[in-house]
C-alpha positions in Angstrom: 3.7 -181.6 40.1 3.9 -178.2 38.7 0.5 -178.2 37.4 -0.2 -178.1 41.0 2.0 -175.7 41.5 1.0 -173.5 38.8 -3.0 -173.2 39.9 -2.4 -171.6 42.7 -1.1 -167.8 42.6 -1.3 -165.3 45.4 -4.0 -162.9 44.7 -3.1 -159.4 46.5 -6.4 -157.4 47.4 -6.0 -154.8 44.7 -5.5 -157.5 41.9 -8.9 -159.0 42.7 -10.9 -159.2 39.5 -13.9 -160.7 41.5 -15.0 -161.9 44.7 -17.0 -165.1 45.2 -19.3 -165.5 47.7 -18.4 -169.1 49.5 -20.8 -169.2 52.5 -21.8 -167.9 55.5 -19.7 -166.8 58.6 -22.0 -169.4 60.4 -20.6 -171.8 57.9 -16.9 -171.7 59.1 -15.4 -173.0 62.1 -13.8 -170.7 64.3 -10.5 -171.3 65.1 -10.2 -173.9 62.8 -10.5 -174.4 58.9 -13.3 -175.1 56.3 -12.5 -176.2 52.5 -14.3 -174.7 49.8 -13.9 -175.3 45.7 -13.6 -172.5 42.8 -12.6 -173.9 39.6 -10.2 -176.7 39.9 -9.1 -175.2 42.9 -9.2 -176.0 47.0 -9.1 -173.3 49.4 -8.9 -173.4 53.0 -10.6 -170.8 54.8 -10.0 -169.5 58.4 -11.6 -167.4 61.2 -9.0 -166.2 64.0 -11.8 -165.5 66.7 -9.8 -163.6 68.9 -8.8 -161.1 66.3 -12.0 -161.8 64.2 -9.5 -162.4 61.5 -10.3 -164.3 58.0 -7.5 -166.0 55.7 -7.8 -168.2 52.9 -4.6 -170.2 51.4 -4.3 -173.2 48.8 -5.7 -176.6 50.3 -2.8 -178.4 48.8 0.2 -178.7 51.3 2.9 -178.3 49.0 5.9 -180.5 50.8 4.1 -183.5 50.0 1.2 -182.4 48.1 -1.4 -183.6 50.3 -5.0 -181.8 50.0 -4.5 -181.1 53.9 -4.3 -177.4 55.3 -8.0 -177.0 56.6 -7.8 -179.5 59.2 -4.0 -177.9 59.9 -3.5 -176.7 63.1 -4.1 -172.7 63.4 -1.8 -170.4 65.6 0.6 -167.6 65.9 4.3 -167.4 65.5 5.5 -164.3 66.7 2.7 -162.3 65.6 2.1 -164.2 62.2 -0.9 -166.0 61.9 -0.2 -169.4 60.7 -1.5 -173.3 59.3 0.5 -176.0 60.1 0.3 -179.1 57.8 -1.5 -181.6 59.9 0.6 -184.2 58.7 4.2 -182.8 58.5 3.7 -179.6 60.7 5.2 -177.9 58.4 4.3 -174.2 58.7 3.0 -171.1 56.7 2.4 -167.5 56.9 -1.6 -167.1 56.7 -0.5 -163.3 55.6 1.5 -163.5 52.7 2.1 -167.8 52.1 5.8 -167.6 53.3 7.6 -170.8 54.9 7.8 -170.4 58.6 10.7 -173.3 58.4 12.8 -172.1 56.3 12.4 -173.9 53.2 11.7 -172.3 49.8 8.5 -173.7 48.8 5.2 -171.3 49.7 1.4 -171.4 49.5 -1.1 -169.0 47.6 -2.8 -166.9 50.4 -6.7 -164.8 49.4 -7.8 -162.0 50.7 -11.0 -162.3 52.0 -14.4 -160.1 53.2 -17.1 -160.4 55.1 -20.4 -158.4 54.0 -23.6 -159.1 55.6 -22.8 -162.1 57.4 -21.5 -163.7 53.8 -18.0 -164.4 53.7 -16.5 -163.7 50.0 -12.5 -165.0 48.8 -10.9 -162.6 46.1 -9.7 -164.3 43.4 -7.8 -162.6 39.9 -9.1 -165.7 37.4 
């Protein structure tokens, strides 16, 4: 479990050592979640139309380490944008990976561009 645990980090914007092109806005659902792959990793990505917002967090929900948070359910609590794990609805911060429930454990969050219609993740490894 830790490996798990371990791969995924929080990048900040200024510790991005390079950004990876993963698609097209076209590509992405709005409103809703897409799943790409860099390394060994899965990362969900997310277009907030309204705001014309992007996030990207870890895949992996980390209460019961399911491979899950793209096809979470996308929202707002009280101004934070959010995922909620589509099977346990447990929430997170699509800002900075923080537990909207309370509980200690977090998910890595990405910053992410768009240039030209591409849509490129930030990631330090």
């Amino acid at each position: 479990m830790e490996e798990y645990f371990n791969t995924y980090q929080s990048v900040d914007p200024q510790n991005v050592l390079h950004w990876v092109r993963v698609g097209e806005v076209s590509d992405f659902p709005e409103n809703a979640g897409g799943c790409i792959k860099y390394k060994s990793k899965q990362v969900a990505v997310f277009h907030f139309e309204r705001t014309n917002t992007w996030y990207a967090c870890q895949n992996l929900c980390p209460h019961k380490l399911e491979m899950v948070l793209s096809r979470g359910m996308t929202g707002d609590a009280a101004g934070i944008p959010k995922v909620s794990c589509p099977l346990h609805k447990k929430s997170f911060s699509l800002e900075d990976g923080t537990n909207l429930n309370g509980e200690e454990y977090r998910i890595a969050t990405y910053p992410v561009k768009i240039d030209n219609g591409n849509v490129y993740i930030g990631f330090a490894d």
